[in-house]
N, C-alpha and C positions, 0 to 999 in steps of 0.2 A: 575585539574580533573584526578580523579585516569586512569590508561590504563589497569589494573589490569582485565579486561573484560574476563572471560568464553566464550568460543567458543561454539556456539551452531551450531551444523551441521549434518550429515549424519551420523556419530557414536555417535551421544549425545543421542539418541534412543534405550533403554534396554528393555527388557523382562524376569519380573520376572519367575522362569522356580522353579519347584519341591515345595519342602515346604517352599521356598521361597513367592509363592502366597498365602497362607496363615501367617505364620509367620510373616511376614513383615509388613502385614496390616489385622489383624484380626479382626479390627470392620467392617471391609468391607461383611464379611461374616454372623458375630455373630451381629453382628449391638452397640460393645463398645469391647475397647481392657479392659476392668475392670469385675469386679465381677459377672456385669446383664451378658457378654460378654461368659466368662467362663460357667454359668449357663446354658446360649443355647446350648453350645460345647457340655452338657451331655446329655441333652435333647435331643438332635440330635442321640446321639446313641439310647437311650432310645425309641426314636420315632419308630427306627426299630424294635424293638421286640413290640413292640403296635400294627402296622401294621400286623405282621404275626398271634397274637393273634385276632384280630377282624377278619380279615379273616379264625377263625378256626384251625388254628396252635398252637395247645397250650393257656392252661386257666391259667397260673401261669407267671409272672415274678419275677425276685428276683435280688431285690440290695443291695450289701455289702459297707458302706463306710469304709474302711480300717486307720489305725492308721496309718497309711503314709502318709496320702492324697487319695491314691488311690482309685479308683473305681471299682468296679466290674456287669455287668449288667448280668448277665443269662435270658435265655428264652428259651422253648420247641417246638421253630418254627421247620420249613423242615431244618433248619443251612442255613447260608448264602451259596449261592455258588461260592466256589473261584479257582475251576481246567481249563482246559483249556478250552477256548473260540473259537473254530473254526473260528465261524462269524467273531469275531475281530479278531482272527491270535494272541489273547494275551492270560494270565491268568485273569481270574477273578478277582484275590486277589490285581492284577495290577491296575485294571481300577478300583474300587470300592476302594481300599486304599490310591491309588497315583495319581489317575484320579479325576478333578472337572468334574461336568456334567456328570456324569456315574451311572447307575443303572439300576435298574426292574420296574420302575412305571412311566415310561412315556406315555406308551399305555394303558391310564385308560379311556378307554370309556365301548362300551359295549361288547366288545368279550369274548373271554376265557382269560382275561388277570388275572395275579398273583394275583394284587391287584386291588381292584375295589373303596374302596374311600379312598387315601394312607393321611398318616400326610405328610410323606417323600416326597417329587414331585419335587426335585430341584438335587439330583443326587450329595449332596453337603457334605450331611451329615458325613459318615464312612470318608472321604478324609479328612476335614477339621479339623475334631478333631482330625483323627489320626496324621494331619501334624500340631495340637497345643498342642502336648501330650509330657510329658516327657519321656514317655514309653507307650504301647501300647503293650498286650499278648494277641493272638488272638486264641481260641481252637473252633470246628465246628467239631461235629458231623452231619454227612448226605451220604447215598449214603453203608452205613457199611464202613464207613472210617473216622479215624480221622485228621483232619488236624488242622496243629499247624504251627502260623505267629508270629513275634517280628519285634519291629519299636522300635527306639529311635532317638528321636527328627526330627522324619522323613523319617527318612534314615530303612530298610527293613534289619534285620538282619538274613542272612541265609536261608532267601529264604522260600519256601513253602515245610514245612516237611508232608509228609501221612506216615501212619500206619494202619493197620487192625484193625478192630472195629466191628467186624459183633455182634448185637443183641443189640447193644449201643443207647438208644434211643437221638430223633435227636436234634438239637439246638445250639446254638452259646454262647458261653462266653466271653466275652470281659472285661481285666484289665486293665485299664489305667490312667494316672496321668496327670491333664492338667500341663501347664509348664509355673513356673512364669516367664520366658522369653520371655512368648508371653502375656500373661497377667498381667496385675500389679498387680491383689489378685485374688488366687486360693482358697481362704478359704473360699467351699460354705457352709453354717450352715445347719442344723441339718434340721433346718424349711422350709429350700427352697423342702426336698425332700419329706415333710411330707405333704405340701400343693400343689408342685406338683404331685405325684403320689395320693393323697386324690382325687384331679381333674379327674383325667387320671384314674380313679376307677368308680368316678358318671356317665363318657361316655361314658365306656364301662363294660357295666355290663357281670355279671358271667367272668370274668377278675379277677385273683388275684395280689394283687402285697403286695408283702412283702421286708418289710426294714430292713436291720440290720447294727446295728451302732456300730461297735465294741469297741469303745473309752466306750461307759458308758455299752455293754453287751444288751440295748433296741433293741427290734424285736416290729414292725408295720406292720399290717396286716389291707390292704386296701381292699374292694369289694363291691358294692355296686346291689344286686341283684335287686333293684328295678327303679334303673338309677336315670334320673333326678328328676323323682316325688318321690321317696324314697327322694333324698337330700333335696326339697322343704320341704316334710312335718317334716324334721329333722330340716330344720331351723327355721320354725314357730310352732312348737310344742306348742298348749296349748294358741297362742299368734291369729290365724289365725279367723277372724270372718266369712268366705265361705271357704268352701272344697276347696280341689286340683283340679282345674282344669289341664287337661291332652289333646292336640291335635300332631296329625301325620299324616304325607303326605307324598305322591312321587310324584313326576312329572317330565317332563320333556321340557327342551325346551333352546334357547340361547341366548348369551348376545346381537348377530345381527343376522340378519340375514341370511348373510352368511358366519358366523360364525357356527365352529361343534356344536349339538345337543349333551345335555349331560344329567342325570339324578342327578336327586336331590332329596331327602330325610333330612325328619326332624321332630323334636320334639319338642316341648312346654309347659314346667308344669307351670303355677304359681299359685298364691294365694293372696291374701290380707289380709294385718295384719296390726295391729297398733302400732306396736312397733318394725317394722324388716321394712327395705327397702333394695333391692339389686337387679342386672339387673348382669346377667351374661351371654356370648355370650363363644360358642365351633363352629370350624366348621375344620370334618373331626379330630375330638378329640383337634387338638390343642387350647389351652384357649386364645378368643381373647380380650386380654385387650381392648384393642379402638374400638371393636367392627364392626362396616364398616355396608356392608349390612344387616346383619340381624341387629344390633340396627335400622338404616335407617327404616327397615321396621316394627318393633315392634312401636316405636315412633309412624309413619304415620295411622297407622292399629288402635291403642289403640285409640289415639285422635280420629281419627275422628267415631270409635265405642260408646265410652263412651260418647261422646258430642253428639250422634246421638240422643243414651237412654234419657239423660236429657234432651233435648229438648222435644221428643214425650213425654214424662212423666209431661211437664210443669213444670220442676223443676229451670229452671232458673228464675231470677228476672228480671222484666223490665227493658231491656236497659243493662244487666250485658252481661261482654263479656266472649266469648268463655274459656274454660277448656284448660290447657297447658300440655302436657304431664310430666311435674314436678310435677303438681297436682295429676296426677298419680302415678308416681314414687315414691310419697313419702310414702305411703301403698303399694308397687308393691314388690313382691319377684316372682321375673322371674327367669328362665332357660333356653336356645334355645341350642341346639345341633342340629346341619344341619352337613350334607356330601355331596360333591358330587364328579362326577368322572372330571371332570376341573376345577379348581379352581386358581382365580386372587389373592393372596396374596400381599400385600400392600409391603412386601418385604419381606427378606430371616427367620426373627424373625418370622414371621405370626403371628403378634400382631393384624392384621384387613383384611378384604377381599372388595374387588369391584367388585362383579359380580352384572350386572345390571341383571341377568335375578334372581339371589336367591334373590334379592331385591324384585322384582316385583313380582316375585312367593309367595313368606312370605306374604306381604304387600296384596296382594289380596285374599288368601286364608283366611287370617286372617278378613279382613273385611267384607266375606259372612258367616266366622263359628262365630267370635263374638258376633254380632246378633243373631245366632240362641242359641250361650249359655246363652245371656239374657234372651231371650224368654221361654225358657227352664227352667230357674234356675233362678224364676224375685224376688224370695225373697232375693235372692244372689246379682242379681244385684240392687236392691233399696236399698242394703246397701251399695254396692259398689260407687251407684253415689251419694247416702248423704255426703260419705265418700270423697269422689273425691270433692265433692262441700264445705265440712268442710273444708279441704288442700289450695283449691284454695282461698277461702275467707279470710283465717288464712295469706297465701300469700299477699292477695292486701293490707290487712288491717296492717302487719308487715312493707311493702313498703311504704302506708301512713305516718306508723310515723317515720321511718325511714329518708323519707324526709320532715318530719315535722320539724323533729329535726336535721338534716340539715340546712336548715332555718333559724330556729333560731340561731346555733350558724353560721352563714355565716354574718347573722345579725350583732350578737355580733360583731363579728371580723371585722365591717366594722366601728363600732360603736368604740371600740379601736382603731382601726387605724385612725379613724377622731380624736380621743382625744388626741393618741400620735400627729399626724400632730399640732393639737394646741398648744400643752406644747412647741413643738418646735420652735413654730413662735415666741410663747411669749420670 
């Protein structure tokens, strides 16, 4: 037996310390040290100037992909602020570049705070890209002063230069190059910025954002003046058998009870079409793949609306069971864009959220307005539960022969396998 044994004791104990906590382990952060990995990294800055634009800071963002690699974000917010910090005893440029857990959007309830329903909420963002960046050029106009930052691979080149600027309008520019050092493929395509900022345009309307791709000369130009129901009706165009329906709320309330009181807001276009299906979830702009609470509550709401209708309508058949929210789904082109000022992210991607209380808020608002848009609009909805009931029958009767024909060949192969067994005895 080898003696060859590691000492594990009182200095076996390190602490990653600077761009070492990122760098070292960036899918910890970005949630993959690869491509999806990288792609959050820009988002992340990207998410800043989205925040300062929905709060009224500037209607324009603009991004450059450079023939480097490089990135470039501009925006016409107040500029970041990065001079000195009294409270902290630090700079700004310090805690927001080189600091995790640092920034302006923790205090999002309801006071005079900065930001009121932030993408940003983790304090993670400007640190972590800047400490997975090849380079990082940082220009801020604000205050009639310009300031100008450089990072390479982490490290703070030269410190925090100002200059006079007075009549300079305000905002932040950000150049930076993620570093295939930290990730394995920095090569994000053309498409990732075209379908994410397309997104980040339908949820925030009167928002510009423009792309320019300097490899082929192509400029895109994103805005979406009519938000989510503008995108709905762009997607079923010509295809949709009931108008757009549109619903919006605020409320307020928490996940427990003695838990803080926070404010919620939200919106909900869909439609029904017979040749488009899709379910898309935003909350606080960022686009939640997996959806969380608000799918939760869109599911629970629909079903038990739409099964409401066909029942009172005696549209079911003797003895036939209940409508599945797939039955739905499958004619459903949904939109949900919710914000609020506390928000449970599933983790640091915000691919989904858990708040019990925007569940149950959605979920029930949804099942007193559903009903009344039936009732309202009954020539709408007796298409919609014929339609619902085409779907679900088309379902049972697909799974009939499906395991019909299952069956049979399970049949077959038992029937072979008794034959082979014979040939073999003989």
């Amino acid at each position: 037996m080898s003696n060859n044994k590691k000492e594990y004791n009182n200095e076996s104990i390190t602490q990653l310390k600077g761009a070492d906590r990122v760098r070292k382990r960036p899918s910890v952060i970005f949630g993959s040290d690869g491509l999806e990995g990288c792609q959050h990294s820009v988002f992340e800055i990207i998410s800043n100037s989205i925040d300062e634009a929905r709060e009224g800071y500037g209607d324009k963002i603009e991004i450059t992909l450079h023939e480097d690699g490089s990135i470039t974000n501009k925006d016409y917010g107040r500029g970041i602020p990065v001079d000195y910090n009294k409270a902290e005893d630090r700079y700004n440029w310090e805690l927001l570049f080189c600091e995790l857990y640092a920034g302006g959007k923790y205090n999002t309830n309801d006071g005079d705070e900065s930001y009121q329903f932030s993408l940003g909420l983790n304090g993670l963002g400007l640190a972590s890209a800047q400490y997975s960046s090849r380079f990082m050029d940082v220009t801020i106009y604000r205050d009639d002063v310009k300031y100008s930052l450089s990072f390479e691979r982490g490290e703070n080149v030269g410190g925090l230069a100002k200059e006079a600027a007075e009549g300079m309008p305000t905002g932040s520019t950000i150049r930076w190059k993620p570093d295939d050092e930290v990730f394995k493929d920095i090569n994000i395509p053309l498409s990732y910025f075209q379908d994410m900022l397309k997104k980040q345009a339908i949820v925030n309307p009167h928002v510009t954002f423009l792309l320019l791709d300097e490899a082929s000369g192509e400029e895109f130009v994103y805005r979406y003046e009519a938000g989510i129901v503008g995108y709905v009706k762009e997607l079923t165009e010509g295809n949709a058998f009931v108008d757009v329906a549109h619903f919006s709320h605020e409320t307020k309330g928490r996940d427990r009870e003695d838990l803080p009181e926070y404010r919620l807001k939200f919106d909900i276009a869909f439609v029904f079409d017979n040749q488009n299906s899709m379910t898309q979830y935003f909350h606080n702009s960022s686009f939640l793949e997996y959806g969380g609470s608000p799918d939760k509550a869109i599911r629970s709401a629909f079903v038990s609306a739409v099964d409401a209708y066909i029942k009172d309508s005696g549209n079911y058949k003797k003895d036939e069971k209940k409508i599945t929210f797939a039955d739905i789904e499958d004619s459903l082109v949904l939109v949900s864009s919710s914000f609020s000022t506390i928000t449970s992210y599933e983790n640091q991607t915000k691919k989904a959220i858990n708040n019990k209380f925007i569940q149950d808020a959605m979920r029930d608002y949804l099942r007193k307005q559903l009903p009344i848009y039936f009732v309202e609009n009954k020539a709408d909805a007796d298409k919609i539960a014929a339609q619902v009931l085409i779907n679900k029958r088309s379902r049972e009767s697909a799974e009939k022969t499906r395991l019909s024909v299952k069956k049979k060949l399970t049949g077959t192969m038992d029937f072979t396998n008794r034959a082979e067994k014979f040939v073999n005895c003989r």
